[in-house]
Each structure stands twice: as C-alpha cells, then as structure tokens.
C-alpha positions as CSV (number, residue, x, y, z in Angstrom):
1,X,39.4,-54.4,-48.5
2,X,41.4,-51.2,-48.1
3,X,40.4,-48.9,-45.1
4,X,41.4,-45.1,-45.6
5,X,43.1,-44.2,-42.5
6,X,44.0,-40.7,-42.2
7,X,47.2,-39.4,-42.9
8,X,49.0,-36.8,-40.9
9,X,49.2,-33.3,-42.3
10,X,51.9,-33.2,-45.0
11,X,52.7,-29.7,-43.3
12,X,53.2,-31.7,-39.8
13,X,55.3,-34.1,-41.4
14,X,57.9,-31.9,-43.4
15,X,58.1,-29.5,-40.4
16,X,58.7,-32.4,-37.8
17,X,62.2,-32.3,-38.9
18,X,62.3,-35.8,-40.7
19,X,65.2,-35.9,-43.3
20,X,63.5,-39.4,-45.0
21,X,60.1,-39.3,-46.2
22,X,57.9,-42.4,-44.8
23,X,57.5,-45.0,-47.6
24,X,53.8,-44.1,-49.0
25,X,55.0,-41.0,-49.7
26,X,57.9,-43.0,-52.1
27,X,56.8,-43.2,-56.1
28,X,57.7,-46.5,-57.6
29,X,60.8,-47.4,-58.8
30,X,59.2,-46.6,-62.9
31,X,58.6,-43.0,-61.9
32,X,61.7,-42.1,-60.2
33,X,63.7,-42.0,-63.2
34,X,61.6,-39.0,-64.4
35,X,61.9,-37.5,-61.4
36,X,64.7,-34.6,-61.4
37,X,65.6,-31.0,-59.5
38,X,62.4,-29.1,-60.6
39,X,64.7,-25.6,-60.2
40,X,67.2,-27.3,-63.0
41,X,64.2,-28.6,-65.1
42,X,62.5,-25.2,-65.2
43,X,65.8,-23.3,-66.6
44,X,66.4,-25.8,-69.6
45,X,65.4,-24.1,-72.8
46,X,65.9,-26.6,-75.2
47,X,62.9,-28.9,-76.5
48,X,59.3,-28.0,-76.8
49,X,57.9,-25.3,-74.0
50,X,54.6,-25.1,-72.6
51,X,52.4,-21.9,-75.2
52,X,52.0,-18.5,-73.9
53,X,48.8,-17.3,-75.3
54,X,48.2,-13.2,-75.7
55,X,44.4,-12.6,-74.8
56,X,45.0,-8.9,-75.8
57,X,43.4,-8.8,-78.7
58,X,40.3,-12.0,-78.3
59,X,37.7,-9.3,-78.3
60,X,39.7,-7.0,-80.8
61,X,37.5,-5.0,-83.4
62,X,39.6,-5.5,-86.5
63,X,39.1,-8.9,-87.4
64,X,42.1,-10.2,-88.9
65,X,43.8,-9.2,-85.4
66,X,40.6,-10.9,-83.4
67,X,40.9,-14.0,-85.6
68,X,45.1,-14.6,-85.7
69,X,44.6,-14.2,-81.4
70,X,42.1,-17.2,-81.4
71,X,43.7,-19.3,-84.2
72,X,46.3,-19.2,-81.8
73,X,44.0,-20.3,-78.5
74,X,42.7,-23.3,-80.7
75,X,46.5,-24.1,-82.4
76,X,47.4,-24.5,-78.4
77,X,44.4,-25.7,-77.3
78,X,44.3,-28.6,-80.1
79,X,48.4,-29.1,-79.8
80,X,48.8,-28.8,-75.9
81,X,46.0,-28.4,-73.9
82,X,47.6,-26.3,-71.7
83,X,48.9,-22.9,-72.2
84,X,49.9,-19.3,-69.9
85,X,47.1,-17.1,-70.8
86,X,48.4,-13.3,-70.5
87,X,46.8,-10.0,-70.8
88,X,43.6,-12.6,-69.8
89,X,41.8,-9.5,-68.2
90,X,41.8,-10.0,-64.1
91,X,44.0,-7.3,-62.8
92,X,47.2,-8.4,-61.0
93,X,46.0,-6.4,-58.0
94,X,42.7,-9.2,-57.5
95,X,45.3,-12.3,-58.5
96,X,47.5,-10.8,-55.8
97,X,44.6,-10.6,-53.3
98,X,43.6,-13.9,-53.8
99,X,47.1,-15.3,-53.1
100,X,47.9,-12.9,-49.9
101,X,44.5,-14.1,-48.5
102,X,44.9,-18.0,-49.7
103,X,49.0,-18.0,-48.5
104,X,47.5,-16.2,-45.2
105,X,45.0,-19.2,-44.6
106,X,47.9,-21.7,-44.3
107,X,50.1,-19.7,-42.8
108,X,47.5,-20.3,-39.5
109,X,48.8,-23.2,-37.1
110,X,47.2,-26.4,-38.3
111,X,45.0,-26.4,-35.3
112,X,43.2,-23.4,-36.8
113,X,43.2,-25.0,-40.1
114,X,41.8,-28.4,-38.8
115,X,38.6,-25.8,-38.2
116,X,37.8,-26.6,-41.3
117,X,38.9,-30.3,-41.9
118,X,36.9,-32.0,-44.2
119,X,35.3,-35.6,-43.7
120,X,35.9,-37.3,-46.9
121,X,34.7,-40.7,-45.8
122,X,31.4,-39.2,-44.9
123,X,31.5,-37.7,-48.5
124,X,31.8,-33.8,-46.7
125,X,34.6,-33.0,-49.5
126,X,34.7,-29.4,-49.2
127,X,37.3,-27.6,-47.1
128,X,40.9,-28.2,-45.4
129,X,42.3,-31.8,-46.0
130,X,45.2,-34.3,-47.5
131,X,45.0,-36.5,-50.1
132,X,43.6,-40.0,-48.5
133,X,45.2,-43.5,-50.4
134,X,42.5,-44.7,-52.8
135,X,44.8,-46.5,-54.9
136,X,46.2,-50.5,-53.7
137,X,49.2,-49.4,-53.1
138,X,48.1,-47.1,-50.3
139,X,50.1,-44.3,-52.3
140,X,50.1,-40.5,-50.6
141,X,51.5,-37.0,-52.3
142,X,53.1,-34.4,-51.0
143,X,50.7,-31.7,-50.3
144,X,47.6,-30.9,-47.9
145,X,44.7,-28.5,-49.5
146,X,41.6,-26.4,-49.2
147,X,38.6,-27.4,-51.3
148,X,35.6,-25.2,-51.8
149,X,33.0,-24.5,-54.5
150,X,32.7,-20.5,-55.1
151,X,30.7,-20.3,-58.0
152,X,27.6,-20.0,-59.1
153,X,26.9,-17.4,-55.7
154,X,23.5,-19.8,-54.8
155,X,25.3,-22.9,-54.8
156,X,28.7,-22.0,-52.2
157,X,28.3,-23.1,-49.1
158,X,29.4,-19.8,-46.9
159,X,30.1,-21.9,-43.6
160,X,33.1,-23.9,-45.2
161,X,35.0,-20.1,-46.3
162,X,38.0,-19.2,-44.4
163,X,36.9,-16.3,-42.1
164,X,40.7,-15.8,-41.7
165,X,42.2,-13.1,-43.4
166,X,39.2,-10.9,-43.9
167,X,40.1,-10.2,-47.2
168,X,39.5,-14.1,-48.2
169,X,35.7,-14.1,-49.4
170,X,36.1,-10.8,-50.9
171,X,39.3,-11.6,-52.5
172,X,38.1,-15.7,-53.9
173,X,34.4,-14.1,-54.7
174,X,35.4,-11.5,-57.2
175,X,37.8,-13.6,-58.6
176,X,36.1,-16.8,-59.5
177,X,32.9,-13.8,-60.8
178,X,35.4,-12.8,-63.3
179,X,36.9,-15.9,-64.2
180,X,34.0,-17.6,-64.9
181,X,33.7,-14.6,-67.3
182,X,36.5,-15.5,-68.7
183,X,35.8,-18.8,-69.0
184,X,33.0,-17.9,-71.1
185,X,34.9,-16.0,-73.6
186,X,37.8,-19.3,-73.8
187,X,34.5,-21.8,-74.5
188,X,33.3,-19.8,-76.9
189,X,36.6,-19.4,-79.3
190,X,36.9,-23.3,-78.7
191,X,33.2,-24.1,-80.2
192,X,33.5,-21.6,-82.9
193,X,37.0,-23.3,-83.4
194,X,35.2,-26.6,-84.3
195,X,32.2,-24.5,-86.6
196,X,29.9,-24.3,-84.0
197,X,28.0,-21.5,-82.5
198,X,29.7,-19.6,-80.3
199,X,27.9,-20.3,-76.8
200,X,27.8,-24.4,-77.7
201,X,30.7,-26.0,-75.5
202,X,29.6,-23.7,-72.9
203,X,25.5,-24.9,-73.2
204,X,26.8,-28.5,-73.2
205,X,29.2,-28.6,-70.6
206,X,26.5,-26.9,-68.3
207,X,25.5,-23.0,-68.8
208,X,25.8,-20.1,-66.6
209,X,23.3,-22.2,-63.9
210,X,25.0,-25.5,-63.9
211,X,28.9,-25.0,-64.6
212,X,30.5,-25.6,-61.2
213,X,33.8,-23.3,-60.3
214,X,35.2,-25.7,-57.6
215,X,38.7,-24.0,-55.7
216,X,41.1,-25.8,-55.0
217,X,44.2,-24.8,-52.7
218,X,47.4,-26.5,-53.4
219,X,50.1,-26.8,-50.6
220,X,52.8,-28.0,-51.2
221,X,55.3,-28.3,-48.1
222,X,59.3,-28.2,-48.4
223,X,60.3,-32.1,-48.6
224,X,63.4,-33.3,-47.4
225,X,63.8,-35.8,-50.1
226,X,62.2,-34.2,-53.5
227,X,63.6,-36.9,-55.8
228,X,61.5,-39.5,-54.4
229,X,57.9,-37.4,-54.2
230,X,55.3,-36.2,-56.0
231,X,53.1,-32.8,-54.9
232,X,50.0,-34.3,-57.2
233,X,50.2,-37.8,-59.2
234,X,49.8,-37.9,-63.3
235,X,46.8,-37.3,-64.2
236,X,44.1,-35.5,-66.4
237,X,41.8,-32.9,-65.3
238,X,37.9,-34.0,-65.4
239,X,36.6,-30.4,-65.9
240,X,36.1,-28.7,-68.8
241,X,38.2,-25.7,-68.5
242,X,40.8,-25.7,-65.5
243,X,42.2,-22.0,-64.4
244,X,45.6,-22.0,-62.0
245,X,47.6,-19.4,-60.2
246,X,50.8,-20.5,-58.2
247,X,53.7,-18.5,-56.3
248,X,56.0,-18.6,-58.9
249,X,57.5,-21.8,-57.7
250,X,57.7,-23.9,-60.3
251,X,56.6,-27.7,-60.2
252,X,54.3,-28.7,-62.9
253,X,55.4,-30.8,-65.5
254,X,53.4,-31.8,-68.5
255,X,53.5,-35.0,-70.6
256,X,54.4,-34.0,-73.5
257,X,55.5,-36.3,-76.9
258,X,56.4,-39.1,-74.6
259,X,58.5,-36.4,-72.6
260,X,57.9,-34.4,-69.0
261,X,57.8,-30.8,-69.6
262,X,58.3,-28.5,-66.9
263,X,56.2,-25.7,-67.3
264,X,58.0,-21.9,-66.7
265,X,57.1,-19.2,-64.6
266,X,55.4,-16.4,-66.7
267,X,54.5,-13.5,-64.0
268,X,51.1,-12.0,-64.2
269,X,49.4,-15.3,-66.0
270,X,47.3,-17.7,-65.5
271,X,47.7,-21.1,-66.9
272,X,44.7,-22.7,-68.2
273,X,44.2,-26.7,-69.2
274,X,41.6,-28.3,-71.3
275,X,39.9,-30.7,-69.0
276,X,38.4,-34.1,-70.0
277,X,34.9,-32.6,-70.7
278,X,36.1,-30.3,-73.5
279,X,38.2,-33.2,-75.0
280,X,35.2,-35.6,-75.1
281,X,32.5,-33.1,-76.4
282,X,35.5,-32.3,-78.9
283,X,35.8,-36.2,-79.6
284,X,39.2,-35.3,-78.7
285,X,40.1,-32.5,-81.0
286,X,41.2,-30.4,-78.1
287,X,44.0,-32.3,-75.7
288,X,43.2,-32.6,-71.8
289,X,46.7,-33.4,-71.3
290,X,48.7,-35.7,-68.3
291,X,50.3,-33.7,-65.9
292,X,51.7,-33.9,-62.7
293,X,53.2,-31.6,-59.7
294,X,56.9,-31.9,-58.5
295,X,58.1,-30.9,-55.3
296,X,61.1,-29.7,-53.6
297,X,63.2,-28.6,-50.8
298,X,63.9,-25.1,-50.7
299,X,60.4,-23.6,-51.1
300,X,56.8,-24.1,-50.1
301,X,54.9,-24.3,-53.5
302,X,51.4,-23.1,-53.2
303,X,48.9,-23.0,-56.4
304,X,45.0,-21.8,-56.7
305,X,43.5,-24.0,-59.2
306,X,39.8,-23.3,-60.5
307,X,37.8,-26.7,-62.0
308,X,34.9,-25.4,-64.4
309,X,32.9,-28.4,-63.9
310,X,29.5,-29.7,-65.3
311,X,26.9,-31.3,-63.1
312,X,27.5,-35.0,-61.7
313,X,24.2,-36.5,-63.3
314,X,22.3,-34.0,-65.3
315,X,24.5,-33.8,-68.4
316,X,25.3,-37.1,-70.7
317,X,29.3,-36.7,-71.9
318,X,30.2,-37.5,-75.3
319,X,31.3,-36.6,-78.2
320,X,29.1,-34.0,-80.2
321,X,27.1,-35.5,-83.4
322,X,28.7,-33.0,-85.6
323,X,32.8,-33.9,-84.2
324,X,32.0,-37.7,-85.3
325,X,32.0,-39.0,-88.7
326,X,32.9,-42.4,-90.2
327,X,36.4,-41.6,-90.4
328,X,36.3,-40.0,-86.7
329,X,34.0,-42.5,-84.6
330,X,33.5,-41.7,-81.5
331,X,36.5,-41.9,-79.0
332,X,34.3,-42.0,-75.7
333,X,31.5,-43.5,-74.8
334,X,28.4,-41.3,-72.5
335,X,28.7,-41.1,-69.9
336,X,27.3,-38.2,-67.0
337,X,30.4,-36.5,-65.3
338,X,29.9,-38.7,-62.6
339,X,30.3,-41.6,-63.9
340,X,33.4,-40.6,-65.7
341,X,35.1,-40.2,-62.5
342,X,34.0,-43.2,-61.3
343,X,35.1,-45.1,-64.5
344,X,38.7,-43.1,-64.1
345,X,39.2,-44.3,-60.4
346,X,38.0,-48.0,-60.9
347,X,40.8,-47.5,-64.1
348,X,43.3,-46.2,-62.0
349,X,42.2,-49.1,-59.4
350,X,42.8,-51.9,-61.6
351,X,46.2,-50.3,-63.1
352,X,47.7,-49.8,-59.7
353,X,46.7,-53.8,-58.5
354,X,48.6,-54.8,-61.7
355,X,51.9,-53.2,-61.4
C-alpha cells in the first residue's frame, strides 16, 4: 500500500538551485514527446485556437444582437468547452486586486505560508499545500497552491484566509460575489441553449444555496528542466463551470482534435471551462475538455482558478430526462458529485498500475 509522504515545497525545490528535477517530478516517456517550449507554443498561429467569446452584448436589448452573442457561448461551449470570455463584466481594477493580493501571499517566505499548510491526510483540504502522489507511480507536478472555499459567505471558513496583504479578503470576497453572478448568467444561456428554462442547469447543479465557489491558487515555480514537467497533469474539471485568471504567462494547453493547444494570452479576460457536471447534465452536449498546465524556466506562472461546484452527496448527476432519447442514451451513469470523483481517482488508479 502506498503511504503519502509529503513532498517538499515546489517553491523550495526550484529555488534550492538544482539544475535536474528529482525523478517524480519526470512525466513518462509517452508524454514527453508533447512536451515543448510553452513561449514557442503560445506564438504559433496556425491550427485551431482556443474561442474568444464577447459578453458585451449577453444582456443586450435588441434581440437579434442578445441572441448572435449566446449562439456563440453555446457554438464554443458545445465545440470547446473552453473559451476567453471578454467584456465578462468584473472591472480589471477588482481582477487586478485579486492578483496583487494572491501574487503578495506567495511572495511571503514559506515559513509564513506553512501558517496555513493544509493536512490533506486528515482530510483538512483547505489552505496552503502541494500536490501529494495519489497515483502508483508516486507522480508529483510542478506547482504548490492555496485552496479555499469563498462562496456562498455562510459556508467560508474565515480562519483559513490569508490575513496577509490586507487587501486579500476584500479583494477574493468581491470577486468570487460577482462571479458567481456571472456564473449565473453563463448557466442560464447554456440551459436555454438545450430548450430549457433559463434557471435549469443552474437549479440542478445546486442553486444559489448549494453551488460551491472553491479558489484555487496556482503556483507555478521557474523549473530548471521544463521539457520534462508538468505544472498540473491532464485532466478534466469536475465542476460545473470553472472561472481562471493567470499572470499572463502562458502554460495551458488544451486537448484538442487529438492535438495540444496552447491557449493565448488575451489581457483583461477570464477563461472559462465547462466542467464535468455541465457535460453530464448535458449528456455531453457541452464538452468538459482535457487540459493540462506546462511549465517553464524563465517565469513564475501563477493562475486563480474558481470551481462552481455542486454538493458532495445531495445532488444525483446524470444526464437530464429531456437530453436522452433512444438515439442519445444516456452517456453517464448517477452518480452524486462525490462519488464521481471517487469513480475518476479509482480510474485514474487502475490506468496508472497498467502502464
């Protein structure tokens, strides 16, 4: 049986002075090939590029304008799963906030940070941490991060918030109270996008009570040997919505038409991903697509990604009775949100043993 030992702060590590990474950070050999320069990847312009998405006009008042602006949040949503959402309605002067406090939080020694380790084994998940090997091949990424839930206001647990900068719980408050606004408005073109009433996806995947904003911090240390890492692993999002802000370092790819894409940096947006929720309630009509975070050596990386999650157990996941028909069964089978993290872990598991 495998024993999670904690690993050293990635931030330790690549400021140590190493110039080879120690081997559980190393992919295997099948992923290296796909690994390249993320600074060469992100200037190619040929191929198929990640949507940018106009919000402007969602709420517009003439309706051919309202209705051409959400055709084109489904197109991507359905296509993609992933898009840059400008003109989303969160001035840049809040994002900008929330990233001076967040880059201010790590920029503390890690002594200060360790404040606020968390104790994964004991299940205390939120706060400052690293990834912890859960897979049999004792595999690490490149990054350490701070976890927190910040929305609904009731459900945040205060004691776990950065006190350092000041500006932190003012900043991360206001933000995740409009994004979860804005949440709202993205759930509601997607259910109207599949002829359902507008507040639907949003009702199923848990309401205004029981829709979870969970933060999480992405650092992403300078690595002396970028070809051979990876910041975060493939993978889906579970949420139903995910929201992300980053420091206009690029590093995420997408899996794309058998292809990694590396996403641009659009300044002022906010990329968005259909999570695994909206793609089963959808019976998979809307994409929660692979992706995956590269690294690199000149730049620290940092992104703020916000999970719109339903509750663990009192939700059943599947695809809606009116998405499933007898030429579209049903493409999942329930399961609560919970158990569809288990069931994606004990996949993972069994993949990793077998290669």
């Amino acid at each position: 049986m495998m024993t999670s030992v904690v690993a050293p702060r990635v931030e330790s590590l690549a400021s140590s002075g190493i110039q080879s990474i120690p081997k559980e950070y190393v992919r295997p050999q099948e992923e290296l090939t796909s690994i390249g320069n993320i600074f060469e990847e992100e200037k190619k312009e040929e191929g198929p590029q990640v949507p940018t998405i106009d919000l402007k006009d969602i709420d517009s008042e003439d309706k051919d304008v309202r209705e051409r602006c959400r055709e084109e949040l489904k197109k991507a949503s359905m296509e993609w799963g992933v898009m840059h959402l400008v003109n989303h309605g969160i001035s840049d002067d809040l994002i900008n906030r929330v990233k001076v406090a967040g880059q201010a939080f790590f920029d503390q020694p890690i002594e200060e940070k360790e404040k606020y380790a968390n104790e994964q084994a004991s299940g205390k998940i939120q706060g400052y941490g690293s990834k912890l090997a859960n897979n049999a091949s004792g595999q690490l990424e490149w990054e350490d991060y701070f976890f927190h839930l910040v929305f609904p206001e009731d459900k945040r647990d205060m004691s776990i918030w950065p006190k350092t900068p000041t500006d932190y719980t003012l900043a991360t408050a206001e933000y995740a109270k409009q994004l979860r606004g804005l949440a709202t408005k993205i759930l509601s073109v997607l259910s109207l996008g599949l002829g359902f009433e507008e507040g639907r996806l949003e009702k199923e995947a848990g309401g205004m009570e029981e829709l979870l904003l969970q933060m999480k911090i992405n650092y992403y240390p300078k690595c002396p040997q970028p070809e051979l890492a990876l910041g975060v692993e493939a993978h889906t999002d579970v949420s139903a919505l995910t929201f992300i802000l980053h420091n206009m370092v690029p590093g995420l790819q997408l899996f794309y038409e058998g292809k990694w894409v590396t996403a641009k940096c659009v300044p002022n947006s906010i990329i968005m991903h259909v999570g695994d929720t909206v793609e089963i309630l959808s019976n998979g009509k809307y994409k929660s697509i692979l992706h995956r975070g590269l690294v690199n050596k000149e730049k620290v990386r940092i992104s703020w990604a916000v999970f719109c999650e339903p509750p663990k157990e009192k939700i059943i996941l599947k695809p809606l009775s009116e998405t499933v028909s007898e030429i579209e069964p049903p493409l999942f089978p329930p399961r609560t949100f919970a158990q569809h993290i288990e069931h994606k872990l004990f996949r993972k598991k069994t993949q990793d043993v077998r290669s």
